[in-house]
C-alpha positions, 0 to 999 in steps of 0.5 A: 428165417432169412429170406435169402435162402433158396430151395431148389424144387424138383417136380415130374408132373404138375400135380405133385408139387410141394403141397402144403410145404409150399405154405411153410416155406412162404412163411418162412421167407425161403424162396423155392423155385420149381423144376418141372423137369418132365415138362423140359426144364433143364437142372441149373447150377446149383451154388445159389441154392441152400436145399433141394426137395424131389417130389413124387410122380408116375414113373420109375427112377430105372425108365432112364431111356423114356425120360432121360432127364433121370438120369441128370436128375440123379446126378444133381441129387448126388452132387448135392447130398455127397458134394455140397453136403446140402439139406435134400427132402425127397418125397415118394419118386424123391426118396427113391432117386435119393436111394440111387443117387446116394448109393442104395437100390430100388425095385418093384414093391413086393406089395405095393401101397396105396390108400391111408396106412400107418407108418412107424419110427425105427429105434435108429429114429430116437436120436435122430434130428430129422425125427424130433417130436414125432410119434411112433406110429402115424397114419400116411397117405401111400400110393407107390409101387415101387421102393427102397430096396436098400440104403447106402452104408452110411444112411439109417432106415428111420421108419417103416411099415409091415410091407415096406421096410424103408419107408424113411431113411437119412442120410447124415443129418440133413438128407431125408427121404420118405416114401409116403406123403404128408404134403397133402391137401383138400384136392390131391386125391382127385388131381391124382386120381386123374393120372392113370398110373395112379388111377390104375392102382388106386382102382385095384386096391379099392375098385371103382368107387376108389378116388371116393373112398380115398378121398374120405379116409384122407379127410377123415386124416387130414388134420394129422396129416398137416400135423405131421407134416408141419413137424417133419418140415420144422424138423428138416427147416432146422437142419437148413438154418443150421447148413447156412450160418 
């Protein structure tokens, strides 16, 4: 892959960076240039970037008022998925910012999800470049308490779970949006855990000795979790090669 293409890298806490996406893109050559936007850092012109990735974190795409840069946040998301037409992968917070920027909604989950689950490809799934080679149900590391409440018009739901509907959607060819993660590695349970919105609903879902049982059901996943990853990123690598010839 050409190593003049540039991803642009929306992060809101440390550590929920791009996780093992950051080993495929090194592999491939494209350069990814980290925005630690709840650390200040301000949104640049987006005419170098090939592609743009949001990543998760512990606050609400609607807590515009506590962390204004949401709002600036949603307006590059929108200028690149509806004007540039760019690849955009957004994770977790990222799925959701991509719902409000692209035309959708989000709210507070009705059952909120945290700990390893399973997620499955919807029939609008089958044909869809994003979804090549994935099975039709897969396990997903969930910690999330909010979600898509509705798509814009013209986006598919491509997965989803018994409590959460949309729990993937596309918009056009080249926009994807998940709201579990795959992104994982060895250490995310325990850099996780020490956030404490994250540590609050990870102790109501599994009581005190949650961070431990997690972390074992995350390995016990881990080489599935890679695998599905690895597909999905070749999925969406491919859509980015195809943006830039």
């Amino acid at each position: 892959m050409s190593a003049s293409l540039r991803v642009i890298v929306f992060q809101h806490i440390a550590c929920e960076h791009p996780g093992i996406f950051r080993q495929f893109m090194e592999e491939d050559g494209i350069q990814w240039d980290p925005i630690e936007l709840d650390e200040g850092e301000t949104i640049p012109d987006l005419a170098p970037y090939d592609a743009m990735v949001s990543m998760g974190g512990p606050m609400d795409v609607w807590q515009e008022d506590e962390f204004p840069w949401l709002a600036r946040e949603k307006e590059a998301i929108h200028e690149a998925v509806r004007v540039r037409n760019m690849p955009f992968l957004g994770v977790c917070l990222g799925h959701q910012l991509l719902a409000e920027a692209a035309g959708g909604s989000v709210g507070l989950a009705d059952t909120p999800e945290v700990g390893m689950l399973d997620v499955e490809l919807t029939p609008e799934a089958a044909d869809h470049p994003l979804m090549y080679s994935l099975p039709g149900k897969f396990k997903t590391l969930q910690w999330h308490g909010a979600e898509v409440k509705s798509i814009p018009n013209d986006a598919s739901v491509l997965m989803s779970s018994p409590v959460c509907p949309i729990q993937s959607f596309a918009v056009g060819q080249a926009a994807l949006g998940i709201q579990f993660h795959v992104e994982t590695g060895p250490h995310t349970i325990d850099e996780w855990n020490a956030v404490p919105e994250y540590e609050v609903a990870l102790r109501k879902t599994f009581g005190d000795n949650g961070a431990v049982e997690l972390k074992k059901k995350a390995e016990e996943y881990e080489t599935e979790l890679s695998a599905t990853a690895g597909k999905l990123y070749r999925n969406w690598a491919k859509t980015l090669l195809k943006a830039n010839k």
